[in-house]
Backbone atoms as SQL, in Angstrom:
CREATE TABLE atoms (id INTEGER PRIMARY KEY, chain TEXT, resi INTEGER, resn TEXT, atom TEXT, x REAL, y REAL, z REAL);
INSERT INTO atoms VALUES
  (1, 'A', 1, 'UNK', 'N', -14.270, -13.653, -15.311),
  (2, 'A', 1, 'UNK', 'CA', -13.341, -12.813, -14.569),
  (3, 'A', 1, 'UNK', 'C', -12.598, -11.922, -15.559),
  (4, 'A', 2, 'UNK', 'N', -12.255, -10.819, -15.010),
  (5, 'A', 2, 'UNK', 'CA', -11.377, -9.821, -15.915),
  (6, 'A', 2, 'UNK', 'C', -9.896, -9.761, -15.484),
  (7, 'A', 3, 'UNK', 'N', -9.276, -9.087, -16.417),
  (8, 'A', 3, 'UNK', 'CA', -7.569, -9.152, -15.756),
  (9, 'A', 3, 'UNK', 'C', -7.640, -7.862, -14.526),
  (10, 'A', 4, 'UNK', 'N', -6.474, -8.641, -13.606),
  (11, 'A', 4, 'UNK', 'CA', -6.624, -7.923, -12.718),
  (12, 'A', 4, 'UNK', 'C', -6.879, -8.149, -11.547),
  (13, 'A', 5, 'UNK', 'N', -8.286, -9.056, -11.671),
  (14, 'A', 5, 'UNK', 'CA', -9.395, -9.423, -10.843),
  (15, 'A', 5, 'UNK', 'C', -8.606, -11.487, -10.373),
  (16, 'A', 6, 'UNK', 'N', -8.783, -11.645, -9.215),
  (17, 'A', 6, 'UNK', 'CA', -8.554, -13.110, -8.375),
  (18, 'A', 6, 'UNK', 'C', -9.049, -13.796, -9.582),
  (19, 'A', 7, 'UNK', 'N', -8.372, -15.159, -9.991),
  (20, 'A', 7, 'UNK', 'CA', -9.009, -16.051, -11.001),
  (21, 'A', 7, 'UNK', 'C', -8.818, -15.541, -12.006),
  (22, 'A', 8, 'UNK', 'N', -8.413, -15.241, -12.767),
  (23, 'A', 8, 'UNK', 'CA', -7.915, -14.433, -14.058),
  (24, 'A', 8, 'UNK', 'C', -6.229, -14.983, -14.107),
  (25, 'A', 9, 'UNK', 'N', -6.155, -15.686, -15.412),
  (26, 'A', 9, 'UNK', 'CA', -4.792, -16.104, -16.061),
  (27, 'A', 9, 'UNK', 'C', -4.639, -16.187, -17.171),
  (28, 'A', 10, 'UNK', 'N', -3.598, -15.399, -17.845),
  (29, 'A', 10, 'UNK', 'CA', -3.411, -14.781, -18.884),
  (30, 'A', 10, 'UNK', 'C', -2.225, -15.849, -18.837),
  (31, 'A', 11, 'UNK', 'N', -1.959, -16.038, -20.218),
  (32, 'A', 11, 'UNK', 'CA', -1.013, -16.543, -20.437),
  (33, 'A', 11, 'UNK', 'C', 0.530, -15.785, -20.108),
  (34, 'A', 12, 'UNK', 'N', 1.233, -16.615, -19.399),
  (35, 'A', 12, 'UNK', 'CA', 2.604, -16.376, -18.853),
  (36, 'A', 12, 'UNK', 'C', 2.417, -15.702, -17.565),
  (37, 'A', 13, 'UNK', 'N', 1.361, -15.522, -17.069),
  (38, 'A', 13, 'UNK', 'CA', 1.070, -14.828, -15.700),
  (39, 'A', 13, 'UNK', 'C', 1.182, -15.894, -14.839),
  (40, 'A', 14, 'UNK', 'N', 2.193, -15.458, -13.097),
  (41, 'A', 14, 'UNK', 'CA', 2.035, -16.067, -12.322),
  (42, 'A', 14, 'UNK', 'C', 0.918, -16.504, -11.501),
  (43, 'A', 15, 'UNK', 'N', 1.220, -17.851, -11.200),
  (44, 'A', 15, 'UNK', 'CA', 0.004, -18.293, -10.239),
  (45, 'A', 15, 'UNK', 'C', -0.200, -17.379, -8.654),
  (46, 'A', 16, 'UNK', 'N', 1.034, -16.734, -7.958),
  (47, 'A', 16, 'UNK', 'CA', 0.870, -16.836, -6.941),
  (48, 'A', 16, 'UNK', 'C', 0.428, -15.440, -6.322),
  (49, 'A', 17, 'UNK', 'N', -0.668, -15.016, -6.011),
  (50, 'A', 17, 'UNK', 'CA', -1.645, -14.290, -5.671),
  (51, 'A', 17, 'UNK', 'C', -1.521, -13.379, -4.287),
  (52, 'A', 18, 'UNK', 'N', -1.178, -12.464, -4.304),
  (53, 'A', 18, 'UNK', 'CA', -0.600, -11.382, -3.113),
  (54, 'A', 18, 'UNK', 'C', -2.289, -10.885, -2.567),
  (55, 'A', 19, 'UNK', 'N', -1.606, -10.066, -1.508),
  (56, 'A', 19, 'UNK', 'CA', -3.104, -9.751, -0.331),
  (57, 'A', 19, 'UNK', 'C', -3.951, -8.514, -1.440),
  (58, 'A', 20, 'UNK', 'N', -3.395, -7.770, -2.326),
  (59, 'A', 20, 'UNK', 'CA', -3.346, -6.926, -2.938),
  (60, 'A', 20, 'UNK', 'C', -4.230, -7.180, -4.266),
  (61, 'A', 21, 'UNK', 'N', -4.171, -8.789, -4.455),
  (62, 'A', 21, 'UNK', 'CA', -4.617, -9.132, -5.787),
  (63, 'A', 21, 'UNK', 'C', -3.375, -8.973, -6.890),
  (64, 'A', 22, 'UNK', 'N', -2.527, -8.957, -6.449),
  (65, 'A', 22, 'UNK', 'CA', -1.448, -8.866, -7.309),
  (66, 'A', 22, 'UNK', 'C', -0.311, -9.979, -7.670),
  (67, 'A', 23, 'UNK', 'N', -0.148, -10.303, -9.031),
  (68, 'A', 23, 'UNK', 'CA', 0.219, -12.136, -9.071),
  (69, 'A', 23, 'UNK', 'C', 1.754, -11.065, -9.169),
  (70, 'A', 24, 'UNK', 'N', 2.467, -11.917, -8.346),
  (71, 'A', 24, 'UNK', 'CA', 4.064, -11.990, -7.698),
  (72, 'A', 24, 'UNK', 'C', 4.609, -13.571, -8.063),
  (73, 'A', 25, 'UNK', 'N', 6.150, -13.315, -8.533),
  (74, 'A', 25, 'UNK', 'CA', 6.783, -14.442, -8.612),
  (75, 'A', 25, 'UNK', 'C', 6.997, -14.905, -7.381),
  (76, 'A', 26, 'UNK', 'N', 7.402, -13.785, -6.580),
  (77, 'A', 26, 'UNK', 'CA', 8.195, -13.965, -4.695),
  (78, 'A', 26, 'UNK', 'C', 7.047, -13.737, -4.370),
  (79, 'A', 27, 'UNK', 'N', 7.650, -14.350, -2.675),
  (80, 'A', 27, 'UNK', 'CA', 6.543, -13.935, -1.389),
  (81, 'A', 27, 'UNK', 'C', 5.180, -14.556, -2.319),
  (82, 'A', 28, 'UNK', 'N', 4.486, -13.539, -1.747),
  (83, 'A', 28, 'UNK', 'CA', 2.827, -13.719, -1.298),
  (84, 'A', 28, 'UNK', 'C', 2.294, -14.824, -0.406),
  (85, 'A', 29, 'UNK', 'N', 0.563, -15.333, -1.696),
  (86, 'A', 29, 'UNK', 'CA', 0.307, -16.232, -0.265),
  (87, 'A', 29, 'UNK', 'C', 0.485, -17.561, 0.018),
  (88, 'A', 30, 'UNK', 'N', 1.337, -18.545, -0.972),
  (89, 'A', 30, 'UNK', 'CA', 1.806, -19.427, -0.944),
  (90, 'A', 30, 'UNK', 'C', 2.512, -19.398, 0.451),
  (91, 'A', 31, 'UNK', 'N', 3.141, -18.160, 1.042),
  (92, 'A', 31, 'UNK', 'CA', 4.145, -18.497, 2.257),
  (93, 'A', 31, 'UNK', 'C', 2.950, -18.319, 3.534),
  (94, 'A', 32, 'UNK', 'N', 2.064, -17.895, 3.323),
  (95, 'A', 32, 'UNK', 'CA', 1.110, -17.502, 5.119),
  (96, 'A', 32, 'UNK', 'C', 0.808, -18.511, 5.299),
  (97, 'A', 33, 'UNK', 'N', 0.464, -19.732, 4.550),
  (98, 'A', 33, 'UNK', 'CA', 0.013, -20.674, 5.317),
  (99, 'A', 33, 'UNK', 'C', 1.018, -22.035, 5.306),
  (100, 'A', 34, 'UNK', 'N', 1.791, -21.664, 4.914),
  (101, 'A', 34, 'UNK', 'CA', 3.311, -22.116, 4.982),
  (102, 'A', 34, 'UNK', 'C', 3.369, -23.240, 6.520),
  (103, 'A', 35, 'UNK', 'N', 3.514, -22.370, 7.277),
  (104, 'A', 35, 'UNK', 'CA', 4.037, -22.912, 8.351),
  (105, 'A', 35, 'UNK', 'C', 3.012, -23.993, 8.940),
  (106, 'A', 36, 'UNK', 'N', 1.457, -23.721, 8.825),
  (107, 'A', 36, 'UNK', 'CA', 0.412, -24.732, 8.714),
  (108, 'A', 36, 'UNK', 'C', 0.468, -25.728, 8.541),
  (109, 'A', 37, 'UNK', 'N', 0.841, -25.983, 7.365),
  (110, 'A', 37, 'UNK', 'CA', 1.192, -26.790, 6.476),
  (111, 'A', 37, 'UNK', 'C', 2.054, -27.815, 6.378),
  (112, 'A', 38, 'UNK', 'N', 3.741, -27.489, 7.002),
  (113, 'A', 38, 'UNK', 'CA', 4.349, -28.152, 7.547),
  (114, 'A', 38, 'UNK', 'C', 4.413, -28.870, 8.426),
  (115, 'A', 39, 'UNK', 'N', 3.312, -27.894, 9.347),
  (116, 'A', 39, 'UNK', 'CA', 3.617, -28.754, 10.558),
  (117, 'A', 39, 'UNK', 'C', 1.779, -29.910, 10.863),
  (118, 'A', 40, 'UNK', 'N', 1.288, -30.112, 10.059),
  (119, 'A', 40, 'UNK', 'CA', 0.008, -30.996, 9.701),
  (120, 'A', 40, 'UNK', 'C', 0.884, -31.961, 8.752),
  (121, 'A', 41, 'UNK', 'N', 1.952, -31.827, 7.995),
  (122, 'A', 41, 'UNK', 'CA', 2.567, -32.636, 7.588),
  (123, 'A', 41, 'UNK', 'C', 3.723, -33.622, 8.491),
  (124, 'A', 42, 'UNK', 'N', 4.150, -32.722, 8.616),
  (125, 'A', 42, 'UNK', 'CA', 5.079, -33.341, 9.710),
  (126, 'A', 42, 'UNK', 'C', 4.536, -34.367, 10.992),
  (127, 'A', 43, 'UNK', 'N', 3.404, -33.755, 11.384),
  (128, 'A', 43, 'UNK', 'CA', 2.810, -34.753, 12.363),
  (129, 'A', 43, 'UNK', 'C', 1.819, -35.855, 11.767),
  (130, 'A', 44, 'UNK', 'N', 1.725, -35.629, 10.204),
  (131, 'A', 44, 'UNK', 'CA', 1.005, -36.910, 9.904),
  (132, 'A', 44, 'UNK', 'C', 2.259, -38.071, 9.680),
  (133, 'A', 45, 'UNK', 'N', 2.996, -37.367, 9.142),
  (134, 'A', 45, 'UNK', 'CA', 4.001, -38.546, 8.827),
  (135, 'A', 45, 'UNK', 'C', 4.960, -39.088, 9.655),
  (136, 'A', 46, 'UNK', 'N', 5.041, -38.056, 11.114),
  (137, 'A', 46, 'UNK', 'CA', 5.323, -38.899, 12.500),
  (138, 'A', 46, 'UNK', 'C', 3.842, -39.779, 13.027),
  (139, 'A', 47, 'UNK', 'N', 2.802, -40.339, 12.418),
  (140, 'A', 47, 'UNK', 'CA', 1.710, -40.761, 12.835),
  (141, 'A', 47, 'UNK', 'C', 1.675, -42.298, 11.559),
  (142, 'A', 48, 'UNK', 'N', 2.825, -42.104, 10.719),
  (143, 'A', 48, 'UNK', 'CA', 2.712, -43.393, 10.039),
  (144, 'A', 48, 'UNK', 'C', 3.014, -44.613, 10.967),
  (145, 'A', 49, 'UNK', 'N', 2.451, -46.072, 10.133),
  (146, 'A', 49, 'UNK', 'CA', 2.962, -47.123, 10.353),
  (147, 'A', 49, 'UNK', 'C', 3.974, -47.517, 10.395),
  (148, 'A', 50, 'UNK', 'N', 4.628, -48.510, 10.728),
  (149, 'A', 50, 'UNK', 'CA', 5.830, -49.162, 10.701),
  (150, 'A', 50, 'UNK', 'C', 5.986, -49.954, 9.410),
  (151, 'A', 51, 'UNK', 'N', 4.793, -50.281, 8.741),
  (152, 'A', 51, 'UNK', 'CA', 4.546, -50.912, 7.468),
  (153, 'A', 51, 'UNK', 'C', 4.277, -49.972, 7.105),
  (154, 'A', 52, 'UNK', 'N', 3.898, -48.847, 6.868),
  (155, 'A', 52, 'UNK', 'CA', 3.801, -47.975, 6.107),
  (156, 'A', 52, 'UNK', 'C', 5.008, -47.135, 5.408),
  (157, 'A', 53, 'UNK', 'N', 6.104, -47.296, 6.688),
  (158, 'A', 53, 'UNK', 'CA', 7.364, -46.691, 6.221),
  (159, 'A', 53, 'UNK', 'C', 7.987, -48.208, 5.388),
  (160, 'A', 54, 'UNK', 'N', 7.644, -48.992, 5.645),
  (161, 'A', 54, 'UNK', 'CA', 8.914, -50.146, 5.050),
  (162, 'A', 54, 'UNK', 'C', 9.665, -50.627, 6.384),
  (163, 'A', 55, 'UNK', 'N', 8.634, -50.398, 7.598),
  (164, 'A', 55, 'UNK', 'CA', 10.175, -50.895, 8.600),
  (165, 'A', 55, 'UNK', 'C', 9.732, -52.383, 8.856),
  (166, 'A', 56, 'UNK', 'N', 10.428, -53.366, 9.681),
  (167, 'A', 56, 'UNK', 'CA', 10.007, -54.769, 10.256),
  (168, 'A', 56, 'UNK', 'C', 8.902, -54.446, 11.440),
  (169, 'A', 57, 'UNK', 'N', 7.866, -55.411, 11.587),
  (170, 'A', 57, 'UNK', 'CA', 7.320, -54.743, 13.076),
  (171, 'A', 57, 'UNK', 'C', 5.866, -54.661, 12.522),
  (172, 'A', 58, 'UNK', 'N', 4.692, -54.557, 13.233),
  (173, 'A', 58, 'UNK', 'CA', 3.388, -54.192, 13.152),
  (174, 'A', 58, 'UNK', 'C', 2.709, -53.284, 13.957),
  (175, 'A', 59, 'UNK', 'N', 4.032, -52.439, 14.142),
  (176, 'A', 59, 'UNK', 'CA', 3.357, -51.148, 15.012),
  (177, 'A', 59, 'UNK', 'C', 2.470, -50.089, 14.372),
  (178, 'A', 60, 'UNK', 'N', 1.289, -49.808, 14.966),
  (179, 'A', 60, 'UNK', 'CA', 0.153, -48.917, 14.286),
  (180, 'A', 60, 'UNK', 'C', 1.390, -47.678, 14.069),
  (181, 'A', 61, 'UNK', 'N', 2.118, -46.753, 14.813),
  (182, 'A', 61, 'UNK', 'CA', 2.875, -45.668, 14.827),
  (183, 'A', 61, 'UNK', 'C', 4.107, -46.191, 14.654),
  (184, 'A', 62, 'UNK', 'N', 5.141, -45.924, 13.897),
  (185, 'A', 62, 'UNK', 'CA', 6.686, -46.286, 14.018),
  (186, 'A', 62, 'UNK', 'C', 7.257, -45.497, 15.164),
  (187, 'A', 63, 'UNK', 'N', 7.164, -44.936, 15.331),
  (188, 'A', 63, 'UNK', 'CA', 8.218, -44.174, 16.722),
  (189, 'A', 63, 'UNK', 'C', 7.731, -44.646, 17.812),
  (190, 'A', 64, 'UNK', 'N', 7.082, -45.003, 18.376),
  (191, 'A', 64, 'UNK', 'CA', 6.554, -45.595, 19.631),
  (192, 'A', 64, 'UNK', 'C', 7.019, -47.422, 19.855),
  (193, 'A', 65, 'UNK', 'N', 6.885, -47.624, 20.985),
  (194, 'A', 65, 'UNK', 'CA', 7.011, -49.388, 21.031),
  (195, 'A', 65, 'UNK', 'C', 5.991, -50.119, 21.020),
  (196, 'A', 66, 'UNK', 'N', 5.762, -51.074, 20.449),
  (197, 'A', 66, 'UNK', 'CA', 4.764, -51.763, 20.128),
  (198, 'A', 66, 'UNK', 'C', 3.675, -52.006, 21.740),
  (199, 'A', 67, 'UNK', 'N', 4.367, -52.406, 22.400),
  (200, 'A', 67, 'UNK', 'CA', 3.887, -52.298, 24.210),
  (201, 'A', 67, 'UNK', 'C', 2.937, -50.947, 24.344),
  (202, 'A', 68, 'UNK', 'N', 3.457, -49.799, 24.001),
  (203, 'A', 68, 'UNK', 'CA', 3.040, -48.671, 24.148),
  (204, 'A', 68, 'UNK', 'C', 1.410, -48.416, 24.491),
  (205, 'A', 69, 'UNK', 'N', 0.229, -47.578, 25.260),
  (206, 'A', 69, 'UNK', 'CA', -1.105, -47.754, 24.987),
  (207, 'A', 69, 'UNK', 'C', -1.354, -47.188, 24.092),
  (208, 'A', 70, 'UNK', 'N', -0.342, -45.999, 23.212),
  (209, 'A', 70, 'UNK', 'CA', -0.989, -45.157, 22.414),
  (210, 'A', 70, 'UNK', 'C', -1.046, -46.609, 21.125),
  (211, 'A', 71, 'UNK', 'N', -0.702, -47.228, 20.883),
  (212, 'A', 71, 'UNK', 'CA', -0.864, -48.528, 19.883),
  (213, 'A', 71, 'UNK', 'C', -2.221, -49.114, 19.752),
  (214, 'A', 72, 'UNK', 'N', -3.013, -49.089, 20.974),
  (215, 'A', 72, 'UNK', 'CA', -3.848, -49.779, 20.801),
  (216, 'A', 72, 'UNK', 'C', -5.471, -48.959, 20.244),
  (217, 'A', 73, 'UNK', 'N', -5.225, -48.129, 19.899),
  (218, 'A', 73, 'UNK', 'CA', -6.425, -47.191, 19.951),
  (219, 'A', 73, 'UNK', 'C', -6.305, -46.543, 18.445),
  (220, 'A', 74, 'UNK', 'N', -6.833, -47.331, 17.208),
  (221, 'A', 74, 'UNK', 'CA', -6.673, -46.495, 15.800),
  (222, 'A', 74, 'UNK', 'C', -7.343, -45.719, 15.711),
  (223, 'A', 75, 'UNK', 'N', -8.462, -45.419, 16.273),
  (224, 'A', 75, 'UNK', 'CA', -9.612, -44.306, 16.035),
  (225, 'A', 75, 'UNK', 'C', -8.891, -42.531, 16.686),
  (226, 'A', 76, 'UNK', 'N', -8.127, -42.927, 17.603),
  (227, 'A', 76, 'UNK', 'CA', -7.105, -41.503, 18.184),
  (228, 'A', 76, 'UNK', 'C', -6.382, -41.319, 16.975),
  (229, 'A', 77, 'UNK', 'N', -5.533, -42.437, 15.926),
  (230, 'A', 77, 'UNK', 'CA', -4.872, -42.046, 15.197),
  (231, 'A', 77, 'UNK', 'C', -4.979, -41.353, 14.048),
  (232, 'A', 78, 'UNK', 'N', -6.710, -42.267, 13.613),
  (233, 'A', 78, 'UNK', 'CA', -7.529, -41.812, 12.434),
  (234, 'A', 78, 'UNK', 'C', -8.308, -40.057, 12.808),
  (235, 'A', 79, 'UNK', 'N', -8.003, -40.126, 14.259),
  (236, 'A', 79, 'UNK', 'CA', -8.298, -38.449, 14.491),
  (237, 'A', 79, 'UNK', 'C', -7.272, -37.258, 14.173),
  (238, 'A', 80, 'UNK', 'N', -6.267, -38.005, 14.983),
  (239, 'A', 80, 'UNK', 'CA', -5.106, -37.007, 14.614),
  (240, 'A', 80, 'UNK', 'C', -4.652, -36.631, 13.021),
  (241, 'A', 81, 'UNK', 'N', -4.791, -37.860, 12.619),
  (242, 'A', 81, 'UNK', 'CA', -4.092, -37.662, 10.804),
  (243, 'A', 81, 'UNK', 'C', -4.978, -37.192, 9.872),
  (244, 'A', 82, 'UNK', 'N', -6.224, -37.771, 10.070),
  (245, 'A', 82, 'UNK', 'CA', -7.221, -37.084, 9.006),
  (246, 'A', 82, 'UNK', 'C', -8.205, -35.925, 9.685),
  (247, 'A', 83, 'UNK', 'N', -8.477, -36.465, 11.009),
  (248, 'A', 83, 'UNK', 'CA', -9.114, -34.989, 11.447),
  (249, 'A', 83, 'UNK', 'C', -8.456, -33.382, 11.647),
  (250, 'A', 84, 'UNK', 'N', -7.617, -33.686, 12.782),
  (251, 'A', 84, 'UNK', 'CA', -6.605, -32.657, 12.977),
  (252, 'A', 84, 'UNK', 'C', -6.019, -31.620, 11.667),
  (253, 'A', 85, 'UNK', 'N', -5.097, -32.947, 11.612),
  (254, 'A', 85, 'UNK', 'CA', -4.275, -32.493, 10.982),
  (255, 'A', 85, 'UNK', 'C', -4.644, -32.542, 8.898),
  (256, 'A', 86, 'UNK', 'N', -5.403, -33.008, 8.714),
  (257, 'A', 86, 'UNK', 'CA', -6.260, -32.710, 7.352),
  (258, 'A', 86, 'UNK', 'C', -7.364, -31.198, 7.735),
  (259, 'A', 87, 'UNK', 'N', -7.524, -31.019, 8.498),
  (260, 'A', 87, 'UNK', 'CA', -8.728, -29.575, 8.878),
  (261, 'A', 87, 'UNK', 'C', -7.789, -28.703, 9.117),
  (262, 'A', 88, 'UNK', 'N', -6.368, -28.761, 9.726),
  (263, 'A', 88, 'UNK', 'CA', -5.560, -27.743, 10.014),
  (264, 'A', 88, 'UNK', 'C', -4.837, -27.461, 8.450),
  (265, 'A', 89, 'UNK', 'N', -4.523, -27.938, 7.444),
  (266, 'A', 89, 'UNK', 'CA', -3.706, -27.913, 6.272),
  (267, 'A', 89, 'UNK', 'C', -4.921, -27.481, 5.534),
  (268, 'A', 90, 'UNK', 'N', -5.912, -27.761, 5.321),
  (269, 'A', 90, 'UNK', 'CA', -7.036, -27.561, 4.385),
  (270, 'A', 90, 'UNK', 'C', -7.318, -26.152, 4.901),
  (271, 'A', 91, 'UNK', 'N', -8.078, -25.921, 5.995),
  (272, 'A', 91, 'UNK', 'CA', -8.421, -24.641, 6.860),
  (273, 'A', 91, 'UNK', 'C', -7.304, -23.516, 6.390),
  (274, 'A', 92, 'UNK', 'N', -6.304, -23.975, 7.175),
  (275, 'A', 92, 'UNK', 'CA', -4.966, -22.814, 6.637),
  (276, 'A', 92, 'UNK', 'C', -5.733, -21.988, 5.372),
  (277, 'A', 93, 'UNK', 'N', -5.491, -22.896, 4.326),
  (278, 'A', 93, 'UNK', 'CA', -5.577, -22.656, 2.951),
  (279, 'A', 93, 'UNK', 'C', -6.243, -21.962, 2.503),
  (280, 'A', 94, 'UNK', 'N', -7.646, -22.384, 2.882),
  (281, 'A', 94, 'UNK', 'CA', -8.820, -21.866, 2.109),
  (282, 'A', 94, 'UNK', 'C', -8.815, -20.125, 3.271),
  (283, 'A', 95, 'UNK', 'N', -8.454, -20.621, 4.489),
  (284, 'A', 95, 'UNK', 'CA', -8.751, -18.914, 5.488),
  (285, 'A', 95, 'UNK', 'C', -7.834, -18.113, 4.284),
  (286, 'A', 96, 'UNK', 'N', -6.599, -18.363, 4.209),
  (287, 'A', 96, 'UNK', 'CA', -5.367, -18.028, 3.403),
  (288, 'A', 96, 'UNK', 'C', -6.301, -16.931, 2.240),
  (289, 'A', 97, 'UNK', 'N', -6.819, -18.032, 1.115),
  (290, 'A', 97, 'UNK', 'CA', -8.130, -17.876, 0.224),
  (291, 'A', 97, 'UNK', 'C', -9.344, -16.543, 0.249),
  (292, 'A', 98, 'UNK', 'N', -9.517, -17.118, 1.226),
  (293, 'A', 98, 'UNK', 'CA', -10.826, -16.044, 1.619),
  (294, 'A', 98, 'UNK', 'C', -10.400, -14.495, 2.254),
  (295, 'A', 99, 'UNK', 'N', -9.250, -14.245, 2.777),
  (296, 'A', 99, 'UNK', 'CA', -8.168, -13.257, 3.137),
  (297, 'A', 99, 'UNK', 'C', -8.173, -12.354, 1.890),
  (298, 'A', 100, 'UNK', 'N', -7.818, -13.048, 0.838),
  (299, 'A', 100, 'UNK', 'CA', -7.099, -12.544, -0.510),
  (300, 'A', 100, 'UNK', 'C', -8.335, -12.282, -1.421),
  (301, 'A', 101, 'UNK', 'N', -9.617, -12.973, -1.446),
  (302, 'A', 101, 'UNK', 'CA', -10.482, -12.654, -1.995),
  (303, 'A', 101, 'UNK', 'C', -11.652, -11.422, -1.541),
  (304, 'A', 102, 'UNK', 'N', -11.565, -11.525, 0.177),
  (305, 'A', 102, 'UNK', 'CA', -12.127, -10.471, 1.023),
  (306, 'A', 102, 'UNK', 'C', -11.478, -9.182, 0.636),
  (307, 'A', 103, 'UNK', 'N', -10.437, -8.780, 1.075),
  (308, 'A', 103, 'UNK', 'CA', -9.329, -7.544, 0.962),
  (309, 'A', 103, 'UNK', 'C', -9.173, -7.975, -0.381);
């Protein structure tokens, strides 16, 4: 790669990569997929255990009651946390990626 050009780091040059090809301290594309991101996070970690957080209890989900039906079904959960929401945070990213390398 040459300077200038996506993938190119020169020493003391920022990492963060504008639509333009242009490395920026602010903005760029660290923030577009921003909101993605948060919220694939946010719903994995409303999708933890009750042992997973440290609480008392053997609930598959902590926010729910153990009674609950969504409890009984790990394969919905193992969808939501690693399918969903791992394809929505990853996806973001790389579309993010391919945006900046296309244009």
């Amino acid at each position: 790669a040459y300077p200038g050009s996506v993938g190119w780091l020169a020493a003391g040059s920022p990492l963060c990569v504008t639509k333009d090809g242009e490395g920026q301290q602010l903005g760029g594309i660290i923030f577009a997929d921003l909101p993605a991101n948060l919220f694939g996070s946010f719903i994995m970690g409303a999708m933890q255990s009750a042992s997973g957080l440290g609480l008392p209890g053997k609930a598959a989900v902590a926010w729910t009651s153990t009674g609950n039906w969504f409890q009984n079904y790990p394969i919905i959960h193992l969808a939501i946390t690693t399918g969903m929401c791992g394809s929505l945070t990853t996806f973001s990213s790389w579309n993010s990626e391919m945006v900046v390398m296309i244009f």
